[in-house]
C-alpha positions in Angstrom: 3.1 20.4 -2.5 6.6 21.8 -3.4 8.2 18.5 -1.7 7.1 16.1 -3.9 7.3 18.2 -7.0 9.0 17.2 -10.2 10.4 14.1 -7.9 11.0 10.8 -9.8 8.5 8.0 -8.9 8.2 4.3 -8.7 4.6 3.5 -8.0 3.5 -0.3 -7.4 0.0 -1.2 -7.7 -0.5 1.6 -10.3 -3.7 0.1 -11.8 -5.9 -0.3 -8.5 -8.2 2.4 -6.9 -5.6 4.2 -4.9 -3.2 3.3 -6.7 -4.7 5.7 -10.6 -6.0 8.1 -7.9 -2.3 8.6 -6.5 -0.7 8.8 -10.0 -3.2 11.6 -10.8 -2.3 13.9 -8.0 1.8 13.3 -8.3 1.3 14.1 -12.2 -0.6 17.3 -11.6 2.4 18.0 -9.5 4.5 17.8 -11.8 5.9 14.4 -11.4 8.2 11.5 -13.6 6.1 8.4 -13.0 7.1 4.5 -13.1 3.4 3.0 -13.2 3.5 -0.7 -12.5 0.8 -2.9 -12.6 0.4 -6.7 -13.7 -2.9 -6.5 -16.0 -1.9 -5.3 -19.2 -5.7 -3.9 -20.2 -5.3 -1.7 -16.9 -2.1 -1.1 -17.8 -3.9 0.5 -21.0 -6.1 2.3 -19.5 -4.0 4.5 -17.5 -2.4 5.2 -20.7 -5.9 6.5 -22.0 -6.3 8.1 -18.9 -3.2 10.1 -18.5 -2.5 10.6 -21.8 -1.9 14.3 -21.2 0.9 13.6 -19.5 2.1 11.3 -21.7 6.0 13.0 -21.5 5.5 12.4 -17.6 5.1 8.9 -16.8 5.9 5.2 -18.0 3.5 2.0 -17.7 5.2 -1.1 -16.7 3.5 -4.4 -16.7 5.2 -6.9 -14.0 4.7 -8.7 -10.9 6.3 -7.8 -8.3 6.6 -11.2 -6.5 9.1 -12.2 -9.6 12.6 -11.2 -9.1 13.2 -10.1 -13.3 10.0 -8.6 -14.0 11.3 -6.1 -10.5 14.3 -5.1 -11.8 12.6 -4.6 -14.7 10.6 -1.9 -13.2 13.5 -0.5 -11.5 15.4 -0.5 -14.7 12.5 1.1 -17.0 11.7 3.8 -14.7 15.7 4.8 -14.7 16.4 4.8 -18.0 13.3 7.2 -18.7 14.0 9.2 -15.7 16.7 9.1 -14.0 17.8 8.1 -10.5 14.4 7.3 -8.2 13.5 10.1 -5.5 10.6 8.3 -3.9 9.5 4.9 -3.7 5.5 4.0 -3.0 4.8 0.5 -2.1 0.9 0.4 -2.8 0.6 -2.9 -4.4 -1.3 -5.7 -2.0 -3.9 -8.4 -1.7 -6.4 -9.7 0.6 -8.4 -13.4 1.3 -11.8 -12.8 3.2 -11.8 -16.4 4.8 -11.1 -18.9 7.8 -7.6 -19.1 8.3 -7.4 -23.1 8.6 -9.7 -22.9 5.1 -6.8 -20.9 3.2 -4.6 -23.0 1.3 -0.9 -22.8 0.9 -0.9 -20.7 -2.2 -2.9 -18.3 -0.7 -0.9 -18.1 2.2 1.9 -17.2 0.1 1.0 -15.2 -2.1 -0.3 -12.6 0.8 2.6 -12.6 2.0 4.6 -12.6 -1.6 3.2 -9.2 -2.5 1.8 -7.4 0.3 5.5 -8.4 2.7 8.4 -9.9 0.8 7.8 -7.9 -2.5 8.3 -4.3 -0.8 10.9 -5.3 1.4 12.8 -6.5 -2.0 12.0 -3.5 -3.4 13.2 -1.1 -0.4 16.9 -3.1 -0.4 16.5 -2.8 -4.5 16.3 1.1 -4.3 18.2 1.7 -1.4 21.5 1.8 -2.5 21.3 4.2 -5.4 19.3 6.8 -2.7 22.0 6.5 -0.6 24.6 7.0 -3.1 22.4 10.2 -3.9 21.8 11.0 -0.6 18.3 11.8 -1.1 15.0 9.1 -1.3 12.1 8.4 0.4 10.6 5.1 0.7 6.5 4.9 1.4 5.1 1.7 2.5 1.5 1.5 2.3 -0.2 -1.4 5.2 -3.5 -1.3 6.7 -5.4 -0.3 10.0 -5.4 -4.0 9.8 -1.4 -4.0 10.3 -1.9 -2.6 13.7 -5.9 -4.3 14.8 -5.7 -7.7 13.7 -9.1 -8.9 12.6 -10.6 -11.8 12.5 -11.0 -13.7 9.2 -8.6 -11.2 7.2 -5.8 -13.1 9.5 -3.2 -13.6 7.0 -4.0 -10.4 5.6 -3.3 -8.6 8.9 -0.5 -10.6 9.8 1.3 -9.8 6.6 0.6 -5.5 7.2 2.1 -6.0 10.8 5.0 -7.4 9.5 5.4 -4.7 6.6 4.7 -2.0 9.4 7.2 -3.6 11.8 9.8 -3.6 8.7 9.2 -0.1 8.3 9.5 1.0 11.5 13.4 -1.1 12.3 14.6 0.3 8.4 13.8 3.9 9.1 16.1 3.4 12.8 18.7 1.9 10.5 18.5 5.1 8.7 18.3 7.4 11.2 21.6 8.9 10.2 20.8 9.0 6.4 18.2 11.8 5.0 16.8 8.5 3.6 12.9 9.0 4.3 10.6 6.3 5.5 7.0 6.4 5.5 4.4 3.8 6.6 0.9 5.1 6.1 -2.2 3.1 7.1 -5.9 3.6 5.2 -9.1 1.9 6.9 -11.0 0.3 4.6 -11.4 1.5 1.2 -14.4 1.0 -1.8 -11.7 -0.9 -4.5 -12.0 -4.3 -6.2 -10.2 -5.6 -3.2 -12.9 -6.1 -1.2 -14.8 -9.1 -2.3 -19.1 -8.8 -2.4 -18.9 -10.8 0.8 -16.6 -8.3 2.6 -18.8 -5.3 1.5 -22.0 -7.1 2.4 -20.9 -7.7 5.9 -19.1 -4.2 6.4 -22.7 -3.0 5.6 -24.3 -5.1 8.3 -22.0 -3.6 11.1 -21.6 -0.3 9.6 -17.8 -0.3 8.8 -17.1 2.7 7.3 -15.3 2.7 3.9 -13.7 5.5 2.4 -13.4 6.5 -1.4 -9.8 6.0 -3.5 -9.5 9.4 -4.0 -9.7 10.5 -0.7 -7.6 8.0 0.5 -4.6 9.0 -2.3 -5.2 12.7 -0.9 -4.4 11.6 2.3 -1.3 9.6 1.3 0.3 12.2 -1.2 -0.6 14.9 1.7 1.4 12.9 4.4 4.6 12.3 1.8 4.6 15.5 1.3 4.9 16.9 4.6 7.3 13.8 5.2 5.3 12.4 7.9 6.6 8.8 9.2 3.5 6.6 10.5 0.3 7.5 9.4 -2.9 6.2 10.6 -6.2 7.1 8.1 -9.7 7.6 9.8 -11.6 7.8 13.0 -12.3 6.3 14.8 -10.2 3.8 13.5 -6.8 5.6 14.2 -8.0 5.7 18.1 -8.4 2.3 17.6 -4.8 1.9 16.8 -3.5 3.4 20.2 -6.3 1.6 22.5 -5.0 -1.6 20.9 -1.8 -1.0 21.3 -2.3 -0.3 24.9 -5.5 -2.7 25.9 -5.8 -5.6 23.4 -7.9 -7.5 25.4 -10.1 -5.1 25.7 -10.3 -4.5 21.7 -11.1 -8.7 21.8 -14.3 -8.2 23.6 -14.8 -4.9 21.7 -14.5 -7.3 17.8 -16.6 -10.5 18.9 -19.8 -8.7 17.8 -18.6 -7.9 13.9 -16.5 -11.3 14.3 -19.9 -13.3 14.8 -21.3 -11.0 12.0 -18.4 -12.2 9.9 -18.8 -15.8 10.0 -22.1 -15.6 8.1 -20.4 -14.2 5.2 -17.6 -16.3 4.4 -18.7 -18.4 2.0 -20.4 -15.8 -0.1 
């Protein structure tokens, strides 16, 4: 993957499923590696982990909804490496519930670090890759940011908006070599999903695909700079039929939505 090869990286949600199985595949390719995660025992274990590398990559712990601990990410990864080449927005979180049963907080905080946090982080970066006149900025949403589901409403709302964001920055850009990605999995086996979620994904035979395929998939379509990226089918049909015929993807959901509500308060 020549593209992406000895590039400078910022990587958000470093600690999670994708997230390790990502850092593993831009480190065997050579890669300088920001690695920001909030749990400092993860943290740790990436250490462990990649401790062959250890001249290749940084471990930052922060939250990415706070303003400081962000720029402290920015700033670490800099000092250690220089100016940032590419940008990954992985980090995110998810409420398997009721809409009207989610509380403000909640609310929030989906919105905090799977919406506001990237965007912050795209106009943090921006200026120094267009100083540089080189960057590439890769927004991870969800199938869910294009088929909004019931029950994961919030969820889905905030990966429509981070897929709509992505899609009006890289026409802002169009006249920059400033790169924008926004890449799509299905649903993926990771600590994200609560036991409810995988219970009733069982019952109506969702398909779920592994970390490490899924970090294939993403390093694969940043480095052959591809700009909206839809994982799985038939999942990625999906995408087009809804965007086309909604209604007819409502009557197509109310089965899995009525399999749903037995689950919620697993």
């Amino acid at each position: 993957m020549k593209r992406i090869r000895g590039k400078n990286v910022l990587l958000t949600g470093a600690t999670g499923g994708i997230g390790s199985e990502v850092a593993q595949l831009l480190l065997e390719n050579n890669c300088q590696l920001g690695l920001v995660g909030r749990s400092e025992p993860k943290l740790q274990q990436l250490n462990e982990r990649f401790s062959r590398y250890q001249k290749q990559f940084i471990t930052v712990q922060a939250d990415i909804n706070n303003t400081v601990e962000r720029q402290l990410c920015l700033r670490h990864t800099r000092e250690y490496f220089g100016n940032l080449d590419i940008l990954i927005n992985l980090a995110g979180t998810m409420d398997f519930n009721s809409f009207y049963r989610q509380d403000e907080e909640t609310i929030e905080k989906i919105f905090h670090t799977n919406t506001l946090a990237p965007i912050k982080l795209c106009r943090d970066v921006l200026p120094s890759m267009l100083a540089a006149n080189n960057g590439h900025i890769v927004n991870v949403g969800s199938i869910f940011g294009s088929i909004a589901f019931a029950y994961f409403t919030t969820y889905s709302a905030s990966k429509f908006a981070l897929r709509g964001f992505s899609e009006a920055l890289r026409r802002e850009l169009a006249d920059t070599p400033i790169k924008i990605s926004y890449i799509a999995p299905r649903a993926v086996k990771t600590s994200l999903n609560s036991k409810a979620v995988y219970a009733m994904a069982k019952e109506v035979n969702m398909t779920l695909d592994s970390p490490k395929l899924v970090a294939q998939q993403i390093v694969s379509a940043i480095a052959n700079d591809r700009k909206d990226v839809f994982l799985g089918f038939p999942e990625a049909l999906f995408v087009r039929i809804n965007a086309l015929l909604p209604r007819l993807v409502d009557f197509g959901t109310r089965n899995q939505n009525r399999v749903a509500q037995k689950y919620l308060n697993q």
